[in-house]
KETITOR-636647 format. One record per residue (C-alpha): residue in one letter; residue number from 1; x, y, z. Coordinates in steps of 0.2 Angstrom, whole numbers, plus 5000, padded with zeros to 4 digits. Example, Ala and Ser with C-alpha at 12.3 -4.5 7.8 and 13.67 -1.06 7.14 Angstrom:
// residues 2
rest->A nr->1 u->5062 v->4978 w->5039;
rest->S nr->2 u->5068 v->4995 w->5036;
This chain:
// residues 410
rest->X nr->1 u->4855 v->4924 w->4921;
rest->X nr->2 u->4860 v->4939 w->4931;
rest->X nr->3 u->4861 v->4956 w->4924;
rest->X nr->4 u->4872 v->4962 w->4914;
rest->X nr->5 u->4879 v->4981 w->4921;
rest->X nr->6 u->4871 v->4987 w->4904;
rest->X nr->7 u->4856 v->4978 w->4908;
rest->X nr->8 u->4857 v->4989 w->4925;
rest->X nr->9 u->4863 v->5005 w->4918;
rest->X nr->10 u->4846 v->5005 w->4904;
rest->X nr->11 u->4836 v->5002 w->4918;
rest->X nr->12 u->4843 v->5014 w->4929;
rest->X nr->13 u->4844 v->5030 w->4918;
rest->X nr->14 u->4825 v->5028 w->4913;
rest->X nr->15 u->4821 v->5034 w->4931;
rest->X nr->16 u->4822 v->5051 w->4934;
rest->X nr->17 u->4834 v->5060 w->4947;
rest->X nr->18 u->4837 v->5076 w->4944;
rest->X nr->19 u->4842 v->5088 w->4960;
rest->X nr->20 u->4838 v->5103 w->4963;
rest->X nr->21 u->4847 v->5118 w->4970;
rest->X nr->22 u->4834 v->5129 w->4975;
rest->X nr->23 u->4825 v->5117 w->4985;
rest->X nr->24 u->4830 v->5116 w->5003;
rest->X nr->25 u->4824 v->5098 w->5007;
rest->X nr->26 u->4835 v->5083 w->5010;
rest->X nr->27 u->4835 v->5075 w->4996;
rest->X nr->28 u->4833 v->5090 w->4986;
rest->X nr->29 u->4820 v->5081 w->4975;
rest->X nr->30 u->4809 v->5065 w->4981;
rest->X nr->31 u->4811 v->5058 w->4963;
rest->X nr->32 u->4828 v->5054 w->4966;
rest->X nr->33 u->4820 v->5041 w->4981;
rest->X nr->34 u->4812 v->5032 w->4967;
rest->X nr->35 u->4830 v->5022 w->4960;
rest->X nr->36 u->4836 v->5021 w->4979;
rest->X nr->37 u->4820 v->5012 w->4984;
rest->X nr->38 u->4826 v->5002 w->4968;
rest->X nr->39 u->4843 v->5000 w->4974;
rest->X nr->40 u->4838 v->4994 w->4993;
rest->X nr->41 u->4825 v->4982 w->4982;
rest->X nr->42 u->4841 v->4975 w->4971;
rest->X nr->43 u->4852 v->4973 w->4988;
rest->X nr->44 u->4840 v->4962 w->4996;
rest->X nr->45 u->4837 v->4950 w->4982;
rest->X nr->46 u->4854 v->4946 w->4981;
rest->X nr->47 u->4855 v->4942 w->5000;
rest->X nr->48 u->4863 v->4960 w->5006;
rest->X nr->49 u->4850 v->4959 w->5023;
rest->X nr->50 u->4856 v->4974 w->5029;
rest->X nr->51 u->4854 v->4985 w->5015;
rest->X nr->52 u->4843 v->5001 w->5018;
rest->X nr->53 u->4838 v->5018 w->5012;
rest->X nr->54 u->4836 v->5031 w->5027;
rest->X nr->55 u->4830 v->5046 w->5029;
rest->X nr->56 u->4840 v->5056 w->5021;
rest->X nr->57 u->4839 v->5048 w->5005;
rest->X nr->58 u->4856 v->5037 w->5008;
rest->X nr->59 u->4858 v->5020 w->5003;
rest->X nr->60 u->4868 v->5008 w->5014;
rest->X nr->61 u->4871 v->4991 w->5011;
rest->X nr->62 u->4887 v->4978 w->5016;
rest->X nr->63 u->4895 v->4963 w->5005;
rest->X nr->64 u->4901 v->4953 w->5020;
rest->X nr->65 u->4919 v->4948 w->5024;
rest->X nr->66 u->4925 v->4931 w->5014;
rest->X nr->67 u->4942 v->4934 w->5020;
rest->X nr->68 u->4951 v->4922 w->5034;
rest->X nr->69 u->4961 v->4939 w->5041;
rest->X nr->70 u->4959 v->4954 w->5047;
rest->X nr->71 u->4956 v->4964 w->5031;
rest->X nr->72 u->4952 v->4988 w->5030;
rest->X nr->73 u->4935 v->4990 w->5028;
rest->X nr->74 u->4932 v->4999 w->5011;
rest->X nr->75 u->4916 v->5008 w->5005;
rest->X nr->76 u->4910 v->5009 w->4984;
rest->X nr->77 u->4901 v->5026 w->4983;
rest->X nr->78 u->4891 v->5033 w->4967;
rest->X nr->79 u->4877 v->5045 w->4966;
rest->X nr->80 u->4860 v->5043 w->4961;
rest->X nr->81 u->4854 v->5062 w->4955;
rest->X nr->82 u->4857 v->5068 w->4940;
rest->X nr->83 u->4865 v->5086 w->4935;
rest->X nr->84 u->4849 v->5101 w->4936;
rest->X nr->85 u->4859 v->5107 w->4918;
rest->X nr->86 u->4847 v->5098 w->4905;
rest->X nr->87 u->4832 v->5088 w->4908;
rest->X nr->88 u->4834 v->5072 w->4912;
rest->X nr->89 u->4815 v->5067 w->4910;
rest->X nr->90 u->4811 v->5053 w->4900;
rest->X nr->91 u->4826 v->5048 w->4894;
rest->X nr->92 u->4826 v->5037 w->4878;
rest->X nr->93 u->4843 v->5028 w->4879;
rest->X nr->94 u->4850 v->5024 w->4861;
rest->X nr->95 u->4864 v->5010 w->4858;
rest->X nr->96 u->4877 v->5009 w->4844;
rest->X nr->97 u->4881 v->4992 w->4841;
rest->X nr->98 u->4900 v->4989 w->4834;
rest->X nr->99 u->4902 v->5006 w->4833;
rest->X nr->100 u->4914 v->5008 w->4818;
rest->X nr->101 u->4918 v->5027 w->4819;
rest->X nr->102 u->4910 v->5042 w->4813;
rest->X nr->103 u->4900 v->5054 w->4820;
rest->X nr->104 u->4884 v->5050 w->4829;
rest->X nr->105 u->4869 v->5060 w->4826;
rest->X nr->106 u->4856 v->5058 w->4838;
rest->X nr->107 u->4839 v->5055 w->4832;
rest->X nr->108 u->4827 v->5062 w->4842;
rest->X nr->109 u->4836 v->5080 w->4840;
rest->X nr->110 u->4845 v->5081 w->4821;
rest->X nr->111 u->4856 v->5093 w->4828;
rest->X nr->112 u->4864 v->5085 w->4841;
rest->X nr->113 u->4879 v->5077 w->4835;
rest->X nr->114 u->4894 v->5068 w->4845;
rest->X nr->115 u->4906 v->5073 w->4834;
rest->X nr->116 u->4924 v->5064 w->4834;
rest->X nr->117 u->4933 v->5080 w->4831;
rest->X nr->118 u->4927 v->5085 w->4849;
rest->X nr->119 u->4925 v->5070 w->4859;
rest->X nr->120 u->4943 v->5061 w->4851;
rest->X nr->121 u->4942 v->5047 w->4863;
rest->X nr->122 u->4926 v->5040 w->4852;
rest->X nr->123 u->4943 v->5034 w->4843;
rest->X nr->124 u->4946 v->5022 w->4856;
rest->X nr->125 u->4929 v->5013 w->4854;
rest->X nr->126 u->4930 v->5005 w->4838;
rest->X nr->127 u->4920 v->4990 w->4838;
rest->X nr->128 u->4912 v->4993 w->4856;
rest->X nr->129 u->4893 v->4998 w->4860;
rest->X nr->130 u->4892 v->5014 w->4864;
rest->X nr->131 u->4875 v->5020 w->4872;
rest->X nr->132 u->4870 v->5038 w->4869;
rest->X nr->133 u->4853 v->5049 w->4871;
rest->X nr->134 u->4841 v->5053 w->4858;
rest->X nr->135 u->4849 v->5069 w->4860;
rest->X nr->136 u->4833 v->5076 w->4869;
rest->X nr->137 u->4839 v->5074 w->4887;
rest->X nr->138 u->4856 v->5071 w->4897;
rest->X nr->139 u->4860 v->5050 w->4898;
rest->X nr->140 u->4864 v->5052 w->4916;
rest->X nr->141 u->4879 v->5040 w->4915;
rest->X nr->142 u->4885 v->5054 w->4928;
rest->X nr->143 u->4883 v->5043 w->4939;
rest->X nr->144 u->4871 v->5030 w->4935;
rest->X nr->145 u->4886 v->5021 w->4927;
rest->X nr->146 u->4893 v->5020 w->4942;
rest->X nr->147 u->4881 v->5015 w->4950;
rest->X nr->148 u->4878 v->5000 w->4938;
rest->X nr->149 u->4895 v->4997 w->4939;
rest->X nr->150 u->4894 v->4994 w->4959;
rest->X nr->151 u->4879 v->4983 w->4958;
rest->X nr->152 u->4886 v->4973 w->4948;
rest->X nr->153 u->4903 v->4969 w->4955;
rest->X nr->154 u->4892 v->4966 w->4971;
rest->X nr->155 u->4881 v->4953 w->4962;
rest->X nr->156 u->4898 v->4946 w->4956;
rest->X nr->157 u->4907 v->4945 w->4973;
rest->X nr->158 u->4890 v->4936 w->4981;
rest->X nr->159 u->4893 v->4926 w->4966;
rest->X nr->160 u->4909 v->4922 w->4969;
rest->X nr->161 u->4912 v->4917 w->4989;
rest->X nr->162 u->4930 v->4910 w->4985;
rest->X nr->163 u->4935 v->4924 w->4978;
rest->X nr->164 u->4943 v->4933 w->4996;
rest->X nr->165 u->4939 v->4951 w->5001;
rest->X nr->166 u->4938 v->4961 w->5017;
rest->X nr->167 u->4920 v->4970 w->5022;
rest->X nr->168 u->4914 v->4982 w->5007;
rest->X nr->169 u->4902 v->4995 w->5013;
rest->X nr->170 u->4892 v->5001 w->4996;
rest->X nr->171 u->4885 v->5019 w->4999;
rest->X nr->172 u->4874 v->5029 w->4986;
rest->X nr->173 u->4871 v->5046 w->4989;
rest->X nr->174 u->4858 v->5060 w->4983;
rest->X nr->175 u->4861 v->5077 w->4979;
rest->X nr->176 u->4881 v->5078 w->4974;
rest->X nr->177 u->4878 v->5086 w->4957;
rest->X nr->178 u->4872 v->5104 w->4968;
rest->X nr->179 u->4886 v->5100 w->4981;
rest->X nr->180 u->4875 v->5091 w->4994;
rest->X nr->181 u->4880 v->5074 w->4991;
rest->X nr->182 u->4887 v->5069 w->5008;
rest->X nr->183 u->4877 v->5081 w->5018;
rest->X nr->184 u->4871 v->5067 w->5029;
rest->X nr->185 u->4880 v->5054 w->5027;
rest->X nr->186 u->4885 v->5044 w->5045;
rest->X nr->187 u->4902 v->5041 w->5044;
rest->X nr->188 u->4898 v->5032 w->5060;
rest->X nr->189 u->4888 v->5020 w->5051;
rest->X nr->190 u->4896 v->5018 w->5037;
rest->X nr->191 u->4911 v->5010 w->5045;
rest->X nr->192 u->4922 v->5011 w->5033;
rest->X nr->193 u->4942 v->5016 w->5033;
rest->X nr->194 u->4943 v->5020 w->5017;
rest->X nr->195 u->4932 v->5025 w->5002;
rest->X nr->196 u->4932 v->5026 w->4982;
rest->X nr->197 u->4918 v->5035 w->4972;
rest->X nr->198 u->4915 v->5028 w->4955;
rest->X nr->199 u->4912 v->5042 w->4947;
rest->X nr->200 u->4925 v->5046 w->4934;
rest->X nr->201 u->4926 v->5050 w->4917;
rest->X nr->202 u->4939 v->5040 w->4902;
rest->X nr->203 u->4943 v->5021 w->4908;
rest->X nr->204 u->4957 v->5018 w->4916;
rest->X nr->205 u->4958 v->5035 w->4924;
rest->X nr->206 u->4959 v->5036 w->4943;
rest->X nr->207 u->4959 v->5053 w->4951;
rest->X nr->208 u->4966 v->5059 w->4969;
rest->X nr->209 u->4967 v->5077 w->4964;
rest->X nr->210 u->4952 v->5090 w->4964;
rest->X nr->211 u->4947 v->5106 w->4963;
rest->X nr->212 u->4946 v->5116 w->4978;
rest->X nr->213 u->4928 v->5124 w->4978;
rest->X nr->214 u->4922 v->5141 w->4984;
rest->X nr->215 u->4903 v->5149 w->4980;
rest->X nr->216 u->4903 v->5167 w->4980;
rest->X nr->217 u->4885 v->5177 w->4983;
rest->X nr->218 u->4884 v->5195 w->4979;
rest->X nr->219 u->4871 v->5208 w->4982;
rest->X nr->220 u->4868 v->5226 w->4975;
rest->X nr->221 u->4859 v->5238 w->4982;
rest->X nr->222 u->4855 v->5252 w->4970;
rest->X nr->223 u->4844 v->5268 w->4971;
rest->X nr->224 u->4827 v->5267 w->4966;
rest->X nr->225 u->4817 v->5282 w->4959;
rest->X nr->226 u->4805 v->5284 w->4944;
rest->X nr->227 u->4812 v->5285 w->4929;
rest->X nr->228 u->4804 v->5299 w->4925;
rest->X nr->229 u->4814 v->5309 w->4938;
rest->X nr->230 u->4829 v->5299 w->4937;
rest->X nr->231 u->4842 v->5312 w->4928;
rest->X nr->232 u->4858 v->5308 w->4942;
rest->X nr->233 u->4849 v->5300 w->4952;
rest->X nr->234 u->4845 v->5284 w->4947;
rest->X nr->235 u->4858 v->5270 w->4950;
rest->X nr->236 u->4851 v->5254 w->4944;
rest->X nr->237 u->4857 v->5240 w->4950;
rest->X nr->238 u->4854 v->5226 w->4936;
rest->X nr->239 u->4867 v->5238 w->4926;
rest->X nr->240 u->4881 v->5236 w->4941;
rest->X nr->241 u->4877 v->5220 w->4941;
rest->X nr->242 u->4880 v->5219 w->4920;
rest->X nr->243 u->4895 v->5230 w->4922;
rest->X nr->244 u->4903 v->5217 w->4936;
rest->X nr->245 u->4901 v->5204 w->4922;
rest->X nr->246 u->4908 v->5212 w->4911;
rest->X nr->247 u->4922 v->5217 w->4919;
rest->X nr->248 u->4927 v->5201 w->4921;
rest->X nr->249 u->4944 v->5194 w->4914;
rest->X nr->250 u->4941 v->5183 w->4899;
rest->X nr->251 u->4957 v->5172 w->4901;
rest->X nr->252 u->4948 v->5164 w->4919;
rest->X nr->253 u->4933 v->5159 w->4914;
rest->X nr->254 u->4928 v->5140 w->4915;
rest->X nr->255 u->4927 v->5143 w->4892;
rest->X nr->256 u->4945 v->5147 w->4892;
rest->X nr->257 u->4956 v->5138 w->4903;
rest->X nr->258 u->4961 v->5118 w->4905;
rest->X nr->259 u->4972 v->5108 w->4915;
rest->X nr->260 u->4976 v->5115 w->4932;
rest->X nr->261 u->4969 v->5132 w->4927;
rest->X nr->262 u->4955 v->5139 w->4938;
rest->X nr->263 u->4941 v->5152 w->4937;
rest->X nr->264 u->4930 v->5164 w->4943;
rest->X nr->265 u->4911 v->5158 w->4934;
rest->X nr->266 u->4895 v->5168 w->4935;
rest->X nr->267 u->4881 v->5155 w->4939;
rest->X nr->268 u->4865 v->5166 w->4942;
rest->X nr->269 u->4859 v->5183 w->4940;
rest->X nr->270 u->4842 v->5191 w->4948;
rest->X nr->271 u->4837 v->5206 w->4952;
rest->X nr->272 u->4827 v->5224 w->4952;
rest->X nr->273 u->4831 v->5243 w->4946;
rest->X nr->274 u->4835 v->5242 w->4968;
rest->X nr->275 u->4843 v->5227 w->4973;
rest->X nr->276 u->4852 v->5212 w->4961;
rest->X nr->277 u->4861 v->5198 w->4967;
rest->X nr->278 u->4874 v->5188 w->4958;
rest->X nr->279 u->4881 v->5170 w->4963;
rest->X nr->280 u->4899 v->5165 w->4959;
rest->X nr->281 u->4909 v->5149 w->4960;
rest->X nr->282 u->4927 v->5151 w->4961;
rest->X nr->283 u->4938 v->5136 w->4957;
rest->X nr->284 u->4956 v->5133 w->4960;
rest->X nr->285 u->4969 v->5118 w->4966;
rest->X nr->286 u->4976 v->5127 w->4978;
rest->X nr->287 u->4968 v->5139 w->4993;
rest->X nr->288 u->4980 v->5153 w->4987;
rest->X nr->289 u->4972 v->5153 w->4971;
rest->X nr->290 u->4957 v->5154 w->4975;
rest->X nr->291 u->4958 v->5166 w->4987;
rest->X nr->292 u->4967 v->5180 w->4973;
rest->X nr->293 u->4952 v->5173 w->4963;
rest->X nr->294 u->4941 v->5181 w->4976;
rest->X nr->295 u->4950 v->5196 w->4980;
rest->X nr->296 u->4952 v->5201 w->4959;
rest->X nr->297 u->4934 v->5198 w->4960;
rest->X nr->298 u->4929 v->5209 w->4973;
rest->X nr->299 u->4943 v->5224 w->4967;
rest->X nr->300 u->4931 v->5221 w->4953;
rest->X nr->301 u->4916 v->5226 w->4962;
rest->X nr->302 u->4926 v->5241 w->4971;
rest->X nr->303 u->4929 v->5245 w->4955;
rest->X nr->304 u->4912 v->5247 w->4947;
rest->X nr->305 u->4905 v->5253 w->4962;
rest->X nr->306 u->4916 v->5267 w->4963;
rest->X nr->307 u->4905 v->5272 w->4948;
rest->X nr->308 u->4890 v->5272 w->4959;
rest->X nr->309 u->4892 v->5284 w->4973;
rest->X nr->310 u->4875 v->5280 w->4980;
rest->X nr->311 u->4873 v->5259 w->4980;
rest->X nr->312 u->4881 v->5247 w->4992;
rest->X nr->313 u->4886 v->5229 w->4989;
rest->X nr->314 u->4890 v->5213 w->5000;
rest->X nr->315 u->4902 v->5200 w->4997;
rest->X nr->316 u->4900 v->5184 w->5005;
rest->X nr->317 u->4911 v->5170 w->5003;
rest->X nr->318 u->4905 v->5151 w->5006;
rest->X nr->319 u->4917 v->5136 w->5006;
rest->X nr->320 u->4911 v->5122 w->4996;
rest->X nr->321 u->4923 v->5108 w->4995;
rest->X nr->322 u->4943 v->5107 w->4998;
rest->X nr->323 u->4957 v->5096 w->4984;
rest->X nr->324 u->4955 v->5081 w->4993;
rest->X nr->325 u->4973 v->5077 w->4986;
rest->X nr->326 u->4980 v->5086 w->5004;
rest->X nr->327 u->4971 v->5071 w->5013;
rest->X nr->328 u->4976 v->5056 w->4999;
rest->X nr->329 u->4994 v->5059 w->4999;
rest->X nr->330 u->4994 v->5052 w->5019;
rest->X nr->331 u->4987 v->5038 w->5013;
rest->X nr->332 u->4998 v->5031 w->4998;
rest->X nr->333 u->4992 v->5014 w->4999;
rest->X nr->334 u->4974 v->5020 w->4995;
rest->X nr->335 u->4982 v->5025 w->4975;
rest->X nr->336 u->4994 v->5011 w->4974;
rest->X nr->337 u->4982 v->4996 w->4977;
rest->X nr->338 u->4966 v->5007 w->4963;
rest->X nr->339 u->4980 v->5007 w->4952;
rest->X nr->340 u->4985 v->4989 w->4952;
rest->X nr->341 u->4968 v->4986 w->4953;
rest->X nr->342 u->4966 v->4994 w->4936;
rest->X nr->343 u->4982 v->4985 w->4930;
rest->X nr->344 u->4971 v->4968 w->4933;
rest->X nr->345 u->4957 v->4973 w->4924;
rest->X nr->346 u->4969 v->4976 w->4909;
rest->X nr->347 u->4972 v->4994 w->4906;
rest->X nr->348 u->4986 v->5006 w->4905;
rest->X nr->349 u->4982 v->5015 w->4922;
rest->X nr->350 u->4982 v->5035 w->4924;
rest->X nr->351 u->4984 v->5045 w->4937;
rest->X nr->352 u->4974 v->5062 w->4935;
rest->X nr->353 u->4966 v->5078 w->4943;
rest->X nr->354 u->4948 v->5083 w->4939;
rest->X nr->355 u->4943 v->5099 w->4934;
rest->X nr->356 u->4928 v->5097 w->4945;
rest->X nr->357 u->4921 v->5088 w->4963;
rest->X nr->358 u->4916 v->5073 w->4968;
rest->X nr->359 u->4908 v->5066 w->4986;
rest->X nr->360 u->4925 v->5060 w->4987;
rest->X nr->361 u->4933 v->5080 w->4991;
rest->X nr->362 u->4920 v->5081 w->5006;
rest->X nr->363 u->4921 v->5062 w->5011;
rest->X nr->364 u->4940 v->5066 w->5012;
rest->X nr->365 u->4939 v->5080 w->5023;
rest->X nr->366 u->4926 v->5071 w->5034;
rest->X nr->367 u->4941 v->5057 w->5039;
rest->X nr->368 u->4937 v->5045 w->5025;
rest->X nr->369 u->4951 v->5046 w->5011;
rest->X nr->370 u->4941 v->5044 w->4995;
rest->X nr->371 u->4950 v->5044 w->4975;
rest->X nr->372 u->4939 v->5042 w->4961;
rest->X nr->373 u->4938 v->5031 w->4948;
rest->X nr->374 u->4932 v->5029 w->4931;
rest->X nr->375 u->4914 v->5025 w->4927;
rest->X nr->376 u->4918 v->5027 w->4909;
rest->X nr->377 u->4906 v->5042 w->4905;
rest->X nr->378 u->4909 v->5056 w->4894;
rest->X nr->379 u->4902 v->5072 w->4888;
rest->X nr->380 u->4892 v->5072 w->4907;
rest->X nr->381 u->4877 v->5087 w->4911;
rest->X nr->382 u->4875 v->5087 w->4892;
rest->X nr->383 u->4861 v->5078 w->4878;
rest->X nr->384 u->4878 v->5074 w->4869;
rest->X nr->385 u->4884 v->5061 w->4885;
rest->X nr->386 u->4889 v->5043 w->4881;
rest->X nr->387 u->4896 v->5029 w->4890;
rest->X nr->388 u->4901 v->5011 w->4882;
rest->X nr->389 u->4896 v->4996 w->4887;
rest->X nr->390 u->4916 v->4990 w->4889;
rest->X nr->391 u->4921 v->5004 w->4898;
rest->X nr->392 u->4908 v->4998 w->4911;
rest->X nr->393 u->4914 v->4982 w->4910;
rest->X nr->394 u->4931 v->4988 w->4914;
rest->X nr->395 u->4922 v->4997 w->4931;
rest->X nr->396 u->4915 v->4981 w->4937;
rest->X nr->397 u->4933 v->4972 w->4935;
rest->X nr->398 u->4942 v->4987 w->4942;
rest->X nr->399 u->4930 v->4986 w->4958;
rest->X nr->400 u->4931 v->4967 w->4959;
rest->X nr->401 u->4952 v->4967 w->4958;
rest->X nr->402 u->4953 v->4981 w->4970;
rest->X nr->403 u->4943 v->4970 w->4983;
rest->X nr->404 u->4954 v->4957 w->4980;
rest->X nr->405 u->4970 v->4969 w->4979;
rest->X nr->406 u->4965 v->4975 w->4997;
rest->X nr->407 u->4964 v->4957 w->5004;
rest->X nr->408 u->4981 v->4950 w->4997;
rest->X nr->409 u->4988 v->4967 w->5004;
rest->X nr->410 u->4981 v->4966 w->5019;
């Protein structure tokens, strides 16, 4: 019998992946290696000869053409690391069988508990297995999920030669949970002219709308003196680097807004009575938001500085990833076909924005239009996350009718 994409997704989430963004290597961790070696492994056996891991950590592989026409070569992307947030070493994968409501406490940490009241769409999953952590680590169903989800609509079309589909190219990539992800990936290579990641969150969701991403790295240099002689002279700069925190405007931080509201998050401190440097990411869905995110932040830092006659500061502005939205809306037809696609697997699509990034926003901008779509996840970065077995179900027929949506189209 061939496995099951819950079969794939408990042996998948054992493995350990997490990325790392103080590491400067390509992959960020070699651990992450250790499912793509898997993957390549997988590929092989079920008769993808081409499949490959490179050097770069990238996993390349092709499900030939079965199609008797021309047909757009498409490419199935998920990502193999898990988030650096909370560990995701040995994971102990739990499953709720016929799930009949309630609120799940996990047992290997009593006080974890998935509680309905916050996660609502448990409501939806009456009767389903849900798979959850023993509340000790993260699952990792972002984005092992997805990548169970595309293995197994692989095995299904080898499976399944009379069903007709153009070339799928399948790419997994390392390193997208610290903004990495398609680093190195050849284009070139790939092939493909279009592109979905599977990396979404509630089923039936498919998203052509991101956040536009900048990283923001301050440093303070302060005055350094004994403190024993310090009386108007010292200026310390881990207290201008508190008072910049503080100053910042409660109603933008990532705790207080929703929907298509950005914000202005601090994501690292360090520092010295002489020098401290902060790190930033500013998120908007539009470059004009982001950029008055950036200038309120920096009159900020005027601001406190003032108070410091002595210290200087830099303000350094990065670009991260662009709302891939700007690229999508050129290519209607990538939309309409996921969203029949979705139709076929039989589920009320919906069309959404994500408060976040995926490989898809940089894909987008490197000339290969790339939506997202559900993996079925919930609650990601966190030992609260939880997929169901259905919803990953829903994944693989999603992927397999928008093969077969592409041909027909075609």
């Amino acid at each position: 019998m061939r496995d099951t994409v819950l079969d794939r997704f408990l042996r998948y989430v054992v493995i350990d992946t997490q990325s790392d963004a103080a590491s400067s290597t390509q992959p960020s961790t070699e651990k992450q290696k250790d499912l793509s070696r898997l993957l390549v492994a997988e590929l092989l056996a079920m008769g993808l000869s081409d499949a490959h891991l490179d050097p770069h950590g990238y996993v390349y592989a092709t499900i030939p053409s079965t199609a008797d026409k021309p047909v757009p070569v498409i490419c199935f992307c998920s990502h193999v690391d898990t988030a650096p947030d909370f560990t995701g070493t040995n994971v102990k994968p739990q499953i709720i069988r016929n799930y009949q409501g309630g609120d799940i406490q996990l047992a290997g940490d009593p006080q974890q508990v998935i509680r309905v009241s916050e996660h609502p769409v448990l409501l939806q999953q009456i009767g389903n297995d849900i798979v959850t952590t023993d509340g000790t680590t993260l699952l990792g169903a972002d984005d092992k999920a997805g990548v169970a989800e595309i293995m197994t609509a692989a095995q299904f079309l080898i499976d399944h030669p009379d069903i007709r589909h153009g070339p799928i190219r399948l790419l997994f990539t390392v390193d997208e949970e610290i903004g990495r992800g398609v680093d190195k990936v050849d284009l070139e290579k790939l092939g493909a002219h279009f592109a979905y990641t599977v990396d979404g969150e509630t089923a039936g969701h498919i998203e052509d709308e991101t956040f536009s991403a900048d990283g923001v790295e301050i440093t303070i240099q302060g005055v350094a003196i004994h403190p024993g002689f310090a009386k108007d002279r010292m200026e310390n700069a881990i207290k201008i680097a508190a008072a910049i925190i503080d100053r910042l405007p409660k109603d933008i931080a990532p705790e207080t807004t929703e929907g298509k509201q950005g914000f202005v998050h601090p994501v690292g401190v360090s520092g010295s009575m002489e020098k401290a440097s902060l790190g930033f990411i500013i998120r908007d869905f539009g470059d004009a938001g982001l950029a008055d995110k950036e200038a309120m932040l920096e009159a900020v830092i005027k601001d406190v500085m003032s108070g410091f006659p002595g210290s200087t500061y830099t303000f350094t502005v990065k670009q991260q990833y662009r709302n891939m939205k700007v690229v999508l809306d050129r290519h209607p037809e990538i939309m309409d076909n996921a969203i029949e696609a979705v139709r076929r697997a039989g589920l009320q699509p919906v069309r959404g924005s994500i408060r976040g990034g995926t490989d898809g926003s940089r894909l987008s901008f490197m000339g290969l239009p790339c939506p997202n779509i559900f993996a079925g996840g919930h609650a990601f970065h966190s030992p609260l996350e939880w997929v169901s077995r259905q919803d990953m179900e829903s994944a693989v027929k999603t992927l397999v009718e928008l093969a077969k949506v592409w041909e027909e189209r075609a």
